[in-house]
C-alpha positions in Angstrom: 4.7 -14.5 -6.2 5.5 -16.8 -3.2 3.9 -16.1 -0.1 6.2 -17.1 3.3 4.1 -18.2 6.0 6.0 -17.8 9.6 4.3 -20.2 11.5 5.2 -20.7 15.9 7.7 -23.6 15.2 7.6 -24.0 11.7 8.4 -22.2 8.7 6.4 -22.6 5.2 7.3 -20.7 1.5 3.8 -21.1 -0.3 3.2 -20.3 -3.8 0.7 -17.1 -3.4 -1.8 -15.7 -6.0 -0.6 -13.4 -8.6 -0.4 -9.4 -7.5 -3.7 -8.7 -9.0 -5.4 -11.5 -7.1 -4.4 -10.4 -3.8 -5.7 -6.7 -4.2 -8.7 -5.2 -2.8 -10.2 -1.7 -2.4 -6.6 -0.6 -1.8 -5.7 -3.5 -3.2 -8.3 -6.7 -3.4 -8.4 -9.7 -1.9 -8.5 -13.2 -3.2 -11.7 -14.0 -4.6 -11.6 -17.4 -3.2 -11.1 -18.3 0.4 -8.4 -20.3 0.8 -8.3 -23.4 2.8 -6.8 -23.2 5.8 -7.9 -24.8 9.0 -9.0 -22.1 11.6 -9.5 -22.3 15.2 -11.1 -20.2 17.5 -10.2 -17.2 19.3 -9.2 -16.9 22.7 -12.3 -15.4 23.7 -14.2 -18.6 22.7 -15.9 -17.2 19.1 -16.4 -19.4 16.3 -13.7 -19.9 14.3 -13.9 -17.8 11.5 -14.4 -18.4 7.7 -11.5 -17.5 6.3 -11.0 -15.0 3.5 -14.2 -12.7 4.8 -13.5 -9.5 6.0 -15.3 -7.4 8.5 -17.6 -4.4 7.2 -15.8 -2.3 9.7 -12.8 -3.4 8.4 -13.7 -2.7 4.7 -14.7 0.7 5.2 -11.6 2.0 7.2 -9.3 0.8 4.7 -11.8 1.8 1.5 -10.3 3.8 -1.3 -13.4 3.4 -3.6 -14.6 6.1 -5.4 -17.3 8.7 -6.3 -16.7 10.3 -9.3 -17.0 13.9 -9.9 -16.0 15.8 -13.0 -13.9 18.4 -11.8 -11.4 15.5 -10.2 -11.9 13.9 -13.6 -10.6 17.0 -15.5 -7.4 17.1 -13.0 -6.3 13.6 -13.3 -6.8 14.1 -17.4 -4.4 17.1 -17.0 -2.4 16.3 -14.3 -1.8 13.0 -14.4 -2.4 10.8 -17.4 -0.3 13.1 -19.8 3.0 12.9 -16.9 2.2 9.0 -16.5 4.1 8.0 -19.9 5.8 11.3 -19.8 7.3 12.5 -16.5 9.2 10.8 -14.5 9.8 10.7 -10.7 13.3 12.1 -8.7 15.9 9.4 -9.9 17.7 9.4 -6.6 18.1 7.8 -4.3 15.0 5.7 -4.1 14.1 5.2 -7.7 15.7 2.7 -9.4 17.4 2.4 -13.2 16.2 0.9 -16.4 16.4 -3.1 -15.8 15.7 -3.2 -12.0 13.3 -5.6 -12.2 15.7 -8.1 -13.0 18.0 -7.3 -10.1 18.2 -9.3 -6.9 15.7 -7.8 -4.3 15.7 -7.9 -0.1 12.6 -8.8 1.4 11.8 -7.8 5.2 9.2 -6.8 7.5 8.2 -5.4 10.2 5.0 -5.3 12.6 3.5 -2.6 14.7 0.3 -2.8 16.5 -2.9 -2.0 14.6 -4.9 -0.4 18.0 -1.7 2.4 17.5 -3.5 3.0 13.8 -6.7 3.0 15.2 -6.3 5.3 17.8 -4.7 7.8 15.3 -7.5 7.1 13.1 -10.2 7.8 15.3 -8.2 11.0 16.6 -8.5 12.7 13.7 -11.3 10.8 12.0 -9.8 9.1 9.3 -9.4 5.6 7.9 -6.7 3.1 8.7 -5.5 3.6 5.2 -5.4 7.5 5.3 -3.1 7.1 8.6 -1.1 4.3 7.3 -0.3 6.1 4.1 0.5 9.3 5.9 2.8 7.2 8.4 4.5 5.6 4.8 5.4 9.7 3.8 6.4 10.5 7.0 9.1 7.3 6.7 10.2 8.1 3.5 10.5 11.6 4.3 13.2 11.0 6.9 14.7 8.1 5.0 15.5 10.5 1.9 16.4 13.4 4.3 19.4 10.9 5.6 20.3 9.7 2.5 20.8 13.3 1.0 22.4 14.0 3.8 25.3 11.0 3.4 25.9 12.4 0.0 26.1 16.3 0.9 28.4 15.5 3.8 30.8 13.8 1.1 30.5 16.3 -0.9 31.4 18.9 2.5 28.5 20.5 2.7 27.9 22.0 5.9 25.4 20.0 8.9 21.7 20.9 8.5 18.6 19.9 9.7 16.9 19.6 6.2 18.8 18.5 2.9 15.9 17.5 0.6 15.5 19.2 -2.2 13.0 21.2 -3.4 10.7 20.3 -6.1 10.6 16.5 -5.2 8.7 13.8 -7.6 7.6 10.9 -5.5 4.6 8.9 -6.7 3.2 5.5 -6.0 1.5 3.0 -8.4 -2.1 2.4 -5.9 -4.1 -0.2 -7.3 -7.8 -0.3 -6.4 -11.0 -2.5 -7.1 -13.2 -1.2 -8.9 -15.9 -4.0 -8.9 -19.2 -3.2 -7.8 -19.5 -5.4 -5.0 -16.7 -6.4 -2.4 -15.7 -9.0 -0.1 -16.1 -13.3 -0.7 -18.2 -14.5 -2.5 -19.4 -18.3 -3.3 -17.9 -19.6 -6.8 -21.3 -21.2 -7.8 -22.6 -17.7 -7.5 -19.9 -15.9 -9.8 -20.1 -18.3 -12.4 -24.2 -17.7 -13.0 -25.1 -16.2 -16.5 -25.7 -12.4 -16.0 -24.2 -12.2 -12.3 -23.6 -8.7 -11.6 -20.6 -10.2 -9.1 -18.5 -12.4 -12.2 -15.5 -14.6 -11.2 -12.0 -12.3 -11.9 -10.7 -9.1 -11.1 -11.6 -5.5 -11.8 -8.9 -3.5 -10.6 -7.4 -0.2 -12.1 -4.6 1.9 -10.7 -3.8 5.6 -9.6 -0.7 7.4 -9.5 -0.9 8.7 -5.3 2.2 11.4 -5.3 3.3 11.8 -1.8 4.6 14.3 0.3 8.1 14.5 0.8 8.8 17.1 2.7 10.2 17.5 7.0 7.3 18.9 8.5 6.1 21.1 11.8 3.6 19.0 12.9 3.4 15.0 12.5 -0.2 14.9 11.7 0.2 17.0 8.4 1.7 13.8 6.9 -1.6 12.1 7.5 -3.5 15.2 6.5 -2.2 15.5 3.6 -2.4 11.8 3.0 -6.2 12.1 3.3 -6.5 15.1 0.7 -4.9 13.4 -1.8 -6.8 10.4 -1.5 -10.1 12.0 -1.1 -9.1 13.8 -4.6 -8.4 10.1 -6.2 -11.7 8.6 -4.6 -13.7 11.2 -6.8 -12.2 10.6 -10.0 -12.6 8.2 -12.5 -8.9 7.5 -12.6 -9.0 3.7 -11.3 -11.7 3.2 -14.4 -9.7 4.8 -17.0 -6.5 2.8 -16.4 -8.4 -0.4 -16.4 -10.9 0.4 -19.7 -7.6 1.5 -21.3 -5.5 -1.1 -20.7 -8.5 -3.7 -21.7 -9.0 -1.7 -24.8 -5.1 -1.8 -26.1 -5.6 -5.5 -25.0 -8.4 -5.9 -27.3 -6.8 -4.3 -30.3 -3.2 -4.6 -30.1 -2.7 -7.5 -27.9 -1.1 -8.4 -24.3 2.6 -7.2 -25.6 1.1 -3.9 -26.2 -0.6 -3.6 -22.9 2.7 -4.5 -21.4 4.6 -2.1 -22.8 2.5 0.6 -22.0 2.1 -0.4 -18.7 6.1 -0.8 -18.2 6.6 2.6 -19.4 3.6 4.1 -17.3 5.1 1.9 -13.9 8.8 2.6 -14.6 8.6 6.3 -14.1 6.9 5.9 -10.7 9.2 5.3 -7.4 7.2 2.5 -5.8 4.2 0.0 -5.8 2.1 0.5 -2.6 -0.8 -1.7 -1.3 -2.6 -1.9 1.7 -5.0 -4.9 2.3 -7.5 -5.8 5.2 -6.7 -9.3 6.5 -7.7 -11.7 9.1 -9.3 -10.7 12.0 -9.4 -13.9 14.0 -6.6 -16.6 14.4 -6.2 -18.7 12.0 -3.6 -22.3 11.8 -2.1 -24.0 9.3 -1.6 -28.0 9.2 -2.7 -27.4 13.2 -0.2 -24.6 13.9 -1.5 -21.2 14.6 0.2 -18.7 11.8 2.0 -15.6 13.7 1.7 -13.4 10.7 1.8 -13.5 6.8 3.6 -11.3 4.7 2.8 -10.9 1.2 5.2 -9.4 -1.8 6.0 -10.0 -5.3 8.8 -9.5 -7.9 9.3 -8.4 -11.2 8.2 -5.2 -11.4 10.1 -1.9 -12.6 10.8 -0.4 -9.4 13.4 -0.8 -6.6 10.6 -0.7 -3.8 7.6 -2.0 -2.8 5.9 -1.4 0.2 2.8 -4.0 0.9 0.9 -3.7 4.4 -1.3 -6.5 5.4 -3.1 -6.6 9.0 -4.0 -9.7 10.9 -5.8 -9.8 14.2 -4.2 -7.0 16.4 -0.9 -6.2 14.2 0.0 -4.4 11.0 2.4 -6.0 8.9 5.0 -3.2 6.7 6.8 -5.7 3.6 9.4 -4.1 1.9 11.0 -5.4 -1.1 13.6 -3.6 -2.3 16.2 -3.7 -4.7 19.4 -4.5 -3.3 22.2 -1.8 -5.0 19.4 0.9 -5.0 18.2 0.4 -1.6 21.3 -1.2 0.5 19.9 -0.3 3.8 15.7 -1.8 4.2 16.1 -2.3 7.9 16.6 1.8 8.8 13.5 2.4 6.3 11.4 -0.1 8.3 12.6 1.8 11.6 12.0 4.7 10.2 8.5 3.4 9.3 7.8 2.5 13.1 9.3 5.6 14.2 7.2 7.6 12.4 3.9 6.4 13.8 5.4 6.4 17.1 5.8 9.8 16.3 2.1 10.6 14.5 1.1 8.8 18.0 2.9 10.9 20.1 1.4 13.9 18.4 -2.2 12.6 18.8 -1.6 12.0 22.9 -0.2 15.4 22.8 -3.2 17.2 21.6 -5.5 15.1 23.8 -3.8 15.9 26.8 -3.6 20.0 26.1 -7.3 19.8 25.0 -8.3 18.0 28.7 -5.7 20.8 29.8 -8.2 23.5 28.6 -10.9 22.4 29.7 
């Protein structure tokens, strides 16, 4: 994976960590700071050490779990059979047999994270239950106008709604499973019996979102938050990891890979969402304006990665080029859509100091 690093003035391409390695909770984080000159804030604060991450932080953007056997029994029904077996809408956004190997488009684009905060705390969610609801709402209009290019061709008459019914969209959701989160000192990972050992612990989820144009903007996060909440009490995230160690075990890293391929390949898109930085940090002595992480390689035409820093929230698309010609309106639609969930939260503030 290479990391690119926009720096005020300069501009660096850095070799990153492997997928795995940057996922935490939603995705984890690297499990060794890297080494980067900081500086401090504006305010005057300490610089800060980079690679820890704020409690606060960690538990808005937390999609640990509790397990409970009744979610248990539903992901064994629902959704381990369907992850080799059923596959996702092919079109438009899902891409063919080989896409991996295609060439991919890789943009961005930043909103502020006080906007995801103040739609979290509106509603009393997490910053990953609104930024996952805001994703759906993006897609939602992104498909709707892409069904409607092909109907028009087809002279269909103008609509408001031309998605179809029954519509398969999931997302591959890796999550940490280790015990313990955040940075830890290396000395202390490598000790005999260490309940915190030096590596990664990360399983995945299938998340199916809602595709769908609805009433009220909010729903998208609603249902964003019932879906996760189902995911959080299952054992899905341990299943998919003690599996895939297992058939490594037995059959070797080939066989893991293939089952893995088959499982990922009839999903849409890769999704992570990872707490970053909260405080400035610089780079050979020049302060970074954001980062934004992606990789390539994997059997899907998109990938969606969000990544905050300081005050902003970072969307990186990757996207394969003859599947997905057009990243730039799915990024607008992506800000337009929280402008939107925004909008609707403001709304409902200002009728409630209405009543009373």
């Amino acid at each position: 994976m290479r990391l690119r690093l926009k720096l005020r003035g300069f501009n660096y391409g850095v070799r990153g960590f492997t997928e795995a390695e940057q996922m935490k909770k939603t995705t984890s984080a690297p499990t060794q700071p890297t080494k980067l000159e900081t500086q401090p804030t504006k305010l005057g604060t300490q610089p800060a050490k980079l690679g820890t991450q704020p409690a606060q932080l960690d538990r808005d953007l937390d999609v640990g779990f509790q397990p409970s056997g009744f979610a248990t029994a539903l992901f064994l029904k629902d959704t381990k059979t369907p992850a080799l077996f059923l596959k996702d809408t092919k079109k438009p956004l899902k891409g063919s047999r080989g896409v991996e190997n295609n060439p991919r488009r890789f943009i961005h684009r930043t909103v502020g994270l006080e906007d995801v905060k103040l739609i979290k705390n509106a509603i009393n969610n997490t910053i990953n239950d609104v930024v996952v609801g805001v994703t759906q709402a993006a897609l939602s209009r992104y498909l709707n106008r892409r069904y409607g290019e092909i109907m028009k061709e087809k002279g269909a008459m103008e609509k408001k709604n031309y998605l179809p019914k029954n519509f398969r969209l999931r997302a591959t959701f890796f999550i940490n499973i280790r015990p313990f989160v955040g940075i830890h000192a290396l000395f202390d990972m490598m000790k005999k019996g260490t309940k915190v050992r030096w590596g990664n612990t990360i399983g995945y989820v299938l998340l199916p979102f809602t595709i769908a144009l609805l009433d009220d903007p909010l729903d998208y996060v609603r249902e964003a938050k019932s879906v996760i909440d189902k995911k959080k009490a299952s054992i899905e995230p341990v299943c998919t990891y003690r599996i895939t160690k297992l058939i490594i075990k037995f059959f070797g890293i080939k066989a893991a890979g293939v089952l893995n391929y088959k499982v990922f390949s009839n999903t849409t898109l890769w999704f992570s969402n990872v707490p970053g930085p909260q405080e400035e940090i610089a780079f050979c002595g020049h302060s970074m304006a954001y980062f934004a992480p992606s990789c390539f390689g994997q059997p899907n035409a998109l990938m969606i990665h969000v990544v905050s820093y300081i005050d902003k929230l970072t969307f990186m698309i990757s996207a394969d080029e003859g599947t997905i010609p057009d990243p730039q309106q799915l990024c607008d639609d992506l800000e337009h859509s929280l402008n939107l969930i925004k909008s609707a939260v403001l709304a409902k503030d200002r009728s409630v100091l209405h009543q009373e």
